[in-house]
Residue, then its C-alpha position, 0 to 999 in steps of 0.5 A: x324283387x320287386x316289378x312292376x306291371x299294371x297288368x299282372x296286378x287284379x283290377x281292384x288291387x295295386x300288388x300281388x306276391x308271386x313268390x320271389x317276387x312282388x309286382x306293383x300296379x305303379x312305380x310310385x308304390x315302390x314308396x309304398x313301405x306298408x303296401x311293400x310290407x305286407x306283400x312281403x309277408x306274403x312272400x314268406x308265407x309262400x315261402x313256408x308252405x313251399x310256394x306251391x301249396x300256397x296257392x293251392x290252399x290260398x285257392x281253397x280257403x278263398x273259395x270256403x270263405x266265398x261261399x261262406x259270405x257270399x261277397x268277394x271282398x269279405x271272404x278275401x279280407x277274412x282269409x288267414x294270409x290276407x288277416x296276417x298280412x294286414x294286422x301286421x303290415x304297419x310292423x316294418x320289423x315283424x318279419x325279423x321276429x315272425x315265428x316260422x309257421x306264424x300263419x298257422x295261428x290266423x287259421x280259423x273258420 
């Protein structure tokens, strides 16, 4: 289900996945289809790490990454949720052929 809320939404970012649902900054992004997209493939990640553990390690790994890089941006787009998310993004139909665990294979340090 997707929400809208400009307040929900971090300054900087027009959505976010907060399992079961996807909260836009606008109502005009609701077109958005790759921005729709991705956010969805971050709602079957969650899904699959049984939502809690998802943010937990989402936590975690930003957290390495950040003092790995020290820049917010970089440690957020070398994630592996955030490189899943926007490598297949464009793909409308890769959550009908997305393996089950697929996440597991962004992992890298």
């Amino acid at each position: 289900m997707i929400l809208i809320s400009k307040y929900l939404v971090p300054q900087g970012y027009l959505g976010i996945a907060i399992f079961p649902f996807v909260f836009l900054k606008h109502k005009c992004l609701k077109n958005d289809v790759i921005l729709v997209n991705h956010e969805k493939i971050h709602l079957q990640q969650q899904l699959e790490l049984l939502i809690i553990p998802f943010y937990f390690w989402y936590a975690v790994e930003f957290l390495i990454r950040f003092l790995m890089y020290k820049n917010w941006n970089k440690a957020y787009t070398h994630m592996s949720f955030e490189r899943e998310a926007y490598i297949h993004e464009k793909d409308l139909n890769y959550l009908k052929s997305r393996p089950f665990w697929n996440v597991v294979n962004f992992i890298r340090v």
